[in-house]
C-alpha positions as CSV (number, residue, x, y, z in Angstrom):
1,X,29.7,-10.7,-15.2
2,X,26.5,-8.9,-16.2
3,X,26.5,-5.2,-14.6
4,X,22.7,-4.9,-14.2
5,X,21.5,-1.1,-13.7
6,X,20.6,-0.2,-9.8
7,X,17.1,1.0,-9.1
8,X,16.6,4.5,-8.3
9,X,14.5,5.3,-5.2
10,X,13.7,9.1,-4.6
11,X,11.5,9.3,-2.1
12,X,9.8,7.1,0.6
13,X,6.2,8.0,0.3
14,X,4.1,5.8,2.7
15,X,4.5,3.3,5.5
16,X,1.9,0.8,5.7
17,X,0.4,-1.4,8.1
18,X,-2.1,-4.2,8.2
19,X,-4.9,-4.2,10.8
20,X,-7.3,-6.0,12.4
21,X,-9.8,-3.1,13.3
22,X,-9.5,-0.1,11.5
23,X,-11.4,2.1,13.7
24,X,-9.6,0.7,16.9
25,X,-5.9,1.4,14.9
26,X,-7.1,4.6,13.7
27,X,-7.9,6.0,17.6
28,X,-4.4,4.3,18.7
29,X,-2.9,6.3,16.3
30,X,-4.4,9.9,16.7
31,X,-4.8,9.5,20.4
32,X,-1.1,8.0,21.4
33,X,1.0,9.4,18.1
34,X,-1.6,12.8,17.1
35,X,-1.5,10.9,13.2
36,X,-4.5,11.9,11.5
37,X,-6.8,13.2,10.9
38,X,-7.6,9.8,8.9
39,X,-9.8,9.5,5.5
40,X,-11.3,6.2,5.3
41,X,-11.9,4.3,1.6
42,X,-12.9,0.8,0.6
43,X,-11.1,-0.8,-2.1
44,X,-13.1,-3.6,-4.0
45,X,-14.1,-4.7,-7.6
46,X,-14.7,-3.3,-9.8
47,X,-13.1,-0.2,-8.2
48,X,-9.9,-2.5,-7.7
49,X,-9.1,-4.5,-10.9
50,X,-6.8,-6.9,-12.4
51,X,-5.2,-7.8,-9.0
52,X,-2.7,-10.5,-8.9
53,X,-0.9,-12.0,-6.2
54,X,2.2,-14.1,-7.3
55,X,1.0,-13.9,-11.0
56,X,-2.7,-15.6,-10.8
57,X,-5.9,-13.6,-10.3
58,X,-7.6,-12.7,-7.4
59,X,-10.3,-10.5,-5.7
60,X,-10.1,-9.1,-2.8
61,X,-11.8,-6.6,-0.8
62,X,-9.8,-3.6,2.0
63,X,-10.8,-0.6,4.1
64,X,-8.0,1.6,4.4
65,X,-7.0,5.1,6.6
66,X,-5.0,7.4,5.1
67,X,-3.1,10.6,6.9
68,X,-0.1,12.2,6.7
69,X,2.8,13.1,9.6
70,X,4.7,15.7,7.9
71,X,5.5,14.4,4.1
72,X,5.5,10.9,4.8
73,X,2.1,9.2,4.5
74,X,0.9,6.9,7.0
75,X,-1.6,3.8,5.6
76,X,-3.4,1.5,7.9
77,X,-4.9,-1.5,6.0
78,X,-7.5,-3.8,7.1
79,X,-8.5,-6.8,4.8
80,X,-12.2,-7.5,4.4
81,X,-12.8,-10.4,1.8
82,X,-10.7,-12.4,-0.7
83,X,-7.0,-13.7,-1.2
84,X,-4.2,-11.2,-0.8
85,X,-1.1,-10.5,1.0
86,X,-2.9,-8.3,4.1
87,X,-4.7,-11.6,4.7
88,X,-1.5,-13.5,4.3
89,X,0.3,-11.1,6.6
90,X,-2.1,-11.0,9.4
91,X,-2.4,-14.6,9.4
92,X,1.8,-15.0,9.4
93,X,2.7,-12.0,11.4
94,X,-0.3,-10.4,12.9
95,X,-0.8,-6.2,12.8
96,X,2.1,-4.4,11.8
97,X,4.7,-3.0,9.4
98,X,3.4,-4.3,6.4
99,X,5.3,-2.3,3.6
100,X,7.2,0.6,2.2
101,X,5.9,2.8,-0.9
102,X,8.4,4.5,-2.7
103,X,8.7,7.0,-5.6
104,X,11.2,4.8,-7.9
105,X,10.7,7.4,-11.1
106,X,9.2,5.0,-13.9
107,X,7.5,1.8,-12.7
108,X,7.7,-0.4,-15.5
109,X,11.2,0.3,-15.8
110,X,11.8,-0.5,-11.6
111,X,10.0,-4.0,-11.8
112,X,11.9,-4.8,-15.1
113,X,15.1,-4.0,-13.2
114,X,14.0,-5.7,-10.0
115,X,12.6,-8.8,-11.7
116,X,16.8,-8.7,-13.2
117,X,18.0,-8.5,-9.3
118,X,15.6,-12.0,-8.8
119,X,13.0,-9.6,-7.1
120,X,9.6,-10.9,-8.3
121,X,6.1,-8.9,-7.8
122,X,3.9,-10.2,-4.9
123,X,0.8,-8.7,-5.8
124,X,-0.3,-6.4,-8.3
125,X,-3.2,-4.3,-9.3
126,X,-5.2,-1.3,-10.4
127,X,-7.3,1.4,-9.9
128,X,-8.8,4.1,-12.3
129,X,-6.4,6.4,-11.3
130,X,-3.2,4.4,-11.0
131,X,-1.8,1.1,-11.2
132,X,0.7,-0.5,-8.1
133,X,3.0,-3.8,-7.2
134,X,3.9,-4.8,-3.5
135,X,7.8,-6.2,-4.6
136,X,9.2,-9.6,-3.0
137,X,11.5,-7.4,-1.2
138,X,11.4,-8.9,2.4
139,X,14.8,-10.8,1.8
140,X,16.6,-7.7,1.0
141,X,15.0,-4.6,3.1
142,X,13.1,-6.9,6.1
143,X,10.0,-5.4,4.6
144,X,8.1,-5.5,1.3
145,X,8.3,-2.5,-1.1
146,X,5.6,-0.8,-3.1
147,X,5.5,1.0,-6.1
148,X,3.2,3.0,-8.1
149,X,2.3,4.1,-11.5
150,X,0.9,7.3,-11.0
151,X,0.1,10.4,-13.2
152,X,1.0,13.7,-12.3
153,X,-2.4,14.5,-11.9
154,X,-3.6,11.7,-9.4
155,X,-5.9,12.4,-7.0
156,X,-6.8,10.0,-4.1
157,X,-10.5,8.6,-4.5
158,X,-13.0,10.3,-2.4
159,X,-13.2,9.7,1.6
160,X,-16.2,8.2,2.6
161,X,-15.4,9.0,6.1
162,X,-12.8,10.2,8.2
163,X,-11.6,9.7,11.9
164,X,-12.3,12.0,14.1
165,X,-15.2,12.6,13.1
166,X,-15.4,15.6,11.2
167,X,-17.3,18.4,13.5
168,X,-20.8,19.9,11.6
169,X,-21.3,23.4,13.6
């Protein structure tokens, strides 16, 4: 029997969620939970590039929040245009826990070793800073994992806005 080599999570970095209205989620969240303050970006082409989802092209288009509750960082997700899993979720599931992102060390190393365990990527992409796969995880954790390829130096791209409303004085 073939002893394949376990893959190494160090840190749960995000928990993301799909949903329907951004700005509605957003106010749920900071008003009900105090997460936020949020920073709002759009991801689209050609900002967003060689996306896949199960292995074949696609395009797709997202408005995303970001904020953080202590170190863990909280994503809210709401799909605009295109094919991806967001749309897939939404349509299966509705809003909700959509995935996991985890620091697994070196990323081509943890899909090589979770394509071994029979965990395939769902969707896959990149950005100019960074590239990341959503794994088929769903079977094995009840939720789907992501992962990214980051440099030490990443930044986040610029917020083009940000809930609440930042106060001019």
């Amino acid at each position: 029997m073939e002893i394949i080599e376990k893959v190494k999570i160090k840190k749960v970095l995000q928990i993301g969620l799909v949903v329907k209205d951004l700005e509605k989620s957003m106010k749920l969240y900071w008003e009900v939970f105090g997460i936020g303050p949020w920073s709002i970006v759009t991801f689209q082409p050609p900002f967003l590039s060689d996306t896949r989802l199960r292995g074949e092209p696609v395009s797709y288009s997202i408005r995303l929040a970001i904020a953080h509750a202590g170190d863990i960082q909280w994503e809210l997700i709401q799909p605009l245009s295109g094919t991806s899993i967001y749309h897939e979720f939404l349509d299966q599931k509705g809003e909700g826990l959509h995935h996991i992102a985890c620091d697994v060390g070196d990323y081509d190393e943890a899909v090589a070793l979770m394509q071994k365990h029979g965990i395939g990527v769902l969707m896959s992409g990149k950005t100019p800073m960074d590239s990341f796969a959503y794994m088929d995880t769903e079977n094995h954790l009840g939720t789907i994992l992501e992962i990214y390829n980051r440099p030490a130096d990443f930044n986040p791209p610029p917020s083009e806005n940000t809930y609440p409303p930042q106060r001019t004085e």
